[in-house]
C-alpha positions as CSV (number, residue, x, y, z in Angstrom):
1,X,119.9,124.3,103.3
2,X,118.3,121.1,104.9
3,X,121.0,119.8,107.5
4,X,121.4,116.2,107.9
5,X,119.1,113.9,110.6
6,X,121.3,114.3,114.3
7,X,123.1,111.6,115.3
8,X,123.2,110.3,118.8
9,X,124.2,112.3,121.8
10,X,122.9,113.7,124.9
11,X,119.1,113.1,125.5
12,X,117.2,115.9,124.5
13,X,115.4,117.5,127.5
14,X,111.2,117.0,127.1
15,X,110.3,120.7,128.5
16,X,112.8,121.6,125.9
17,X,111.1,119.8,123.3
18,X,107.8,120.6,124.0
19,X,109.1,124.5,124.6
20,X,110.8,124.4,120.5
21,X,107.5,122.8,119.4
22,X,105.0,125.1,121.0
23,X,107.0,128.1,119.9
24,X,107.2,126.9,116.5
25,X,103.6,126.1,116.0
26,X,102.7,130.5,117.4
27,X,105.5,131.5,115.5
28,X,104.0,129.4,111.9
29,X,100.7,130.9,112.8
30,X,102.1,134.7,113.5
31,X,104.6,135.3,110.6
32,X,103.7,132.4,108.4
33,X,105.5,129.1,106.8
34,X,108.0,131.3,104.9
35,X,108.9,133.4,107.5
36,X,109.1,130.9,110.1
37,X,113.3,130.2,110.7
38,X,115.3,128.6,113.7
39,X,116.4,131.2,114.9
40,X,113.4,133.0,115.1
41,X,112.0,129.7,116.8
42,X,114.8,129.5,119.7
43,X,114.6,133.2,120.3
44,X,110.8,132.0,121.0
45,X,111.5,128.9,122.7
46,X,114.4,129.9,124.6
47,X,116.6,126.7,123.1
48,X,119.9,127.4,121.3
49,X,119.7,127.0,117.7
50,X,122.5,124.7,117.7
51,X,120.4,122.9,120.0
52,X,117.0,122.7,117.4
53,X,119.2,121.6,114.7
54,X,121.0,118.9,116.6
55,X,117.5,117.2,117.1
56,X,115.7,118.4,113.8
57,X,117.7,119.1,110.6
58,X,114.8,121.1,109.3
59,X,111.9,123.9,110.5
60,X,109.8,121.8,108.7
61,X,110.4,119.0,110.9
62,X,110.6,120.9,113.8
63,X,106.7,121.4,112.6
64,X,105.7,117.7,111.7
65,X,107.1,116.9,115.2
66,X,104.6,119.1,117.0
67,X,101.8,117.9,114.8
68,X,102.1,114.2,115.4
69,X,102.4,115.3,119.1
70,X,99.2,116.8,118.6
71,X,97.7,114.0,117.2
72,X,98.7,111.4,119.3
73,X,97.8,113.0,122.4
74,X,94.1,114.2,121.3
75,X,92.7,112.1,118.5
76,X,92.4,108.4,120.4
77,X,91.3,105.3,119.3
78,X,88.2,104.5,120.4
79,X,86.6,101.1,121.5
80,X,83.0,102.7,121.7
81,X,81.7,98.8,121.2
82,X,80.2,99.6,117.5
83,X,81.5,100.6,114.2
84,X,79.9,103.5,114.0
85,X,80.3,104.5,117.6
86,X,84.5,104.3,117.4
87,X,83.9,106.2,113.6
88,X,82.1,108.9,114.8
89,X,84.9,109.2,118.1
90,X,87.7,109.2,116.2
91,X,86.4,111.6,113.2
92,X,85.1,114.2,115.5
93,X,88.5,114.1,117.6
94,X,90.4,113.9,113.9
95,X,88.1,117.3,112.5
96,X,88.4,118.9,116.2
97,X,91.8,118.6,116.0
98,X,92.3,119.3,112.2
99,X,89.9,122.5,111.9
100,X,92.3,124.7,114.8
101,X,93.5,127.3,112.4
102,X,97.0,126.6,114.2
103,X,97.0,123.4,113.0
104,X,95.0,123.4,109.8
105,X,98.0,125.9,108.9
106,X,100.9,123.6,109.9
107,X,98.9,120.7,108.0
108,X,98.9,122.7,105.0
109,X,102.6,123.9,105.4
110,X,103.6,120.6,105.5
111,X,101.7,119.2,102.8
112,X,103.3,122.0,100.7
113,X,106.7,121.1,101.9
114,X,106.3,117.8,100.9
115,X,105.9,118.3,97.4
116,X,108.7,120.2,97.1
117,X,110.8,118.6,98.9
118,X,111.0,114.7,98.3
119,X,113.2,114.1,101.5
120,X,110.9,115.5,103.5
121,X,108.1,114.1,102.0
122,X,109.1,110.7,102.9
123,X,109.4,111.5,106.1
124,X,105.7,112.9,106.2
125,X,104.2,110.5,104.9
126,X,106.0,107.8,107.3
127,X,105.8,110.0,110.4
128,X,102.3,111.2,109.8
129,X,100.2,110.0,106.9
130,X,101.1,106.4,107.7
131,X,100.6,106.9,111.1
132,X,96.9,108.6,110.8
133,X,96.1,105.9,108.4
134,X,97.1,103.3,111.4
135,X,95.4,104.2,113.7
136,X,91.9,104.6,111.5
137,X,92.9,100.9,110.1
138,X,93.4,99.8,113.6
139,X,89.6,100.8,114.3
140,X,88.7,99.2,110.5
141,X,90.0,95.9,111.2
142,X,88.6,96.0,114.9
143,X,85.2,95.9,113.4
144,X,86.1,93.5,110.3
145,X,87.2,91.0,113.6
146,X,84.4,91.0,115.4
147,X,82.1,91.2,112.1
148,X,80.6,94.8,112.5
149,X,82.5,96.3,109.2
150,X,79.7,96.4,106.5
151,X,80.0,95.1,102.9
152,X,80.5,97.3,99.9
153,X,83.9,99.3,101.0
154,X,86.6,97.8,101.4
155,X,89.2,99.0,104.6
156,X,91.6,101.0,102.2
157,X,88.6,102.6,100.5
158,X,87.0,103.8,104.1
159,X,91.0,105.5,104.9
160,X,91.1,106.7,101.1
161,X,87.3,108.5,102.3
162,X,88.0,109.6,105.6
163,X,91.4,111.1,104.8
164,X,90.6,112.3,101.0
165,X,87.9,114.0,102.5
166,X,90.0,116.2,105.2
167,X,92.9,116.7,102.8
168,X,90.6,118.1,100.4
169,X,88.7,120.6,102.6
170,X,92.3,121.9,103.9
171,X,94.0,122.1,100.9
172,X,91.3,123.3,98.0
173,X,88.5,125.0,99.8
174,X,87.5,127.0,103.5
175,X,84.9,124.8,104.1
176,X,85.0,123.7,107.8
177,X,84.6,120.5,109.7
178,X,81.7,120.5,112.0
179,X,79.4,117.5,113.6
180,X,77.3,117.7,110.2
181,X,80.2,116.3,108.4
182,X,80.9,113.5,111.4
183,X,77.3,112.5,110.7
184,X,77.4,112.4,107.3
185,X,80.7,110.5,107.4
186,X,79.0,108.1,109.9
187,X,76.3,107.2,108.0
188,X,78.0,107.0,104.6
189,X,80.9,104.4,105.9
190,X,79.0,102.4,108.7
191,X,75.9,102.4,106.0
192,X,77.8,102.1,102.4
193,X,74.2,101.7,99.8
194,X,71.9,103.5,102.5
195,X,70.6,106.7,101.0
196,X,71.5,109.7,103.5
197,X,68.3,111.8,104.1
């Protein structure tokens, strides 16, 4: 039973935190999304499960917690001083990140989740999926700004690509993401028309 969001109280402790999430991202990858529980995650962590549930009313967002953690602290956004410079930056940090089996799994956990749960799903899509989508939009319109964004794809098309693409390769197939793909990627949205040889 999902519990309900916690309401203010005592400010949670950040080694905590960061204790609950790392041990919930080994335990997801060592017994699975279905076996994963909070109890099994503060024996891990150390943290009372009182405690877990108090700041997340789900394992599920005990889980998108850690992996918009993840992404904000290794996928930047780049000011490489071209279009296809700040592309290629933030998709190899985006695959780099995304292709860890640890967190290719949570990805596809909560992907699941979200279909089945509608609650959940709203929250992510506004905690994560909007917030992926940002930042790539933030490096879009950059380059629309100072003129470097090519004709022919429009910014929501180039997210649409760029995210399409990853959710595809996680969710219906084992193929991995490697610099090839970055390159191809690259040339396709910084090049929309140009044939890729």
């Amino acid at each position: 039973m999902e519990r309900q969001p916690a309401r203010p109280g005592r400010p949670r402790s950040e080694a905590s935190r960061l204790a609950i999430l790392a041990a919930a991202l080994d335990l997801l990858a060592e017994v699975g999304y279905a076996g994963l529980t909070i109890e099994g995650i503060a024996a891990r962590s150390g943290a009372g499960k009182q405690t877990i549930y108090r700041w997340w009313p789900s394992k599920a967002d005990v889980l998108l917690d850690a992996l918009t953690t993840k992404a904000e602290l290794h996928i930047p956004i780049p000011d490489e001083g071209s279009y296809p410079a700040d592309l290629r930056a933030f998709l190899t940090a985006t695959f780099q990140l995304g292709g860890q089996p640890r967190i290719a799994g949570t990805l596809r956990a909560l992907m699941a989740e979200a279909q089945v749960n509608p609650a959940f799903g709203e929250r992510f899509r506004a905690e994560f999926l909007s917030h992926r989508r940002a930042a790539l939009r933030q490096l879009v319109d950059r380059a629309q700004d100072r003129g470097d964004l090519p004709p022919g794809l429009s910014p929501e098309t180039v997210l649409d690509l760029v995210f399409g693409l990853l959710w595809y390769r996680l969710l219906a197939t084992d193929r991995r993401f490697g610099a090839e793909l970055v390159d191809e990627l690259v040339h396709t949205l910084a090049n929309p028309g140009v044939t890729h040889r």
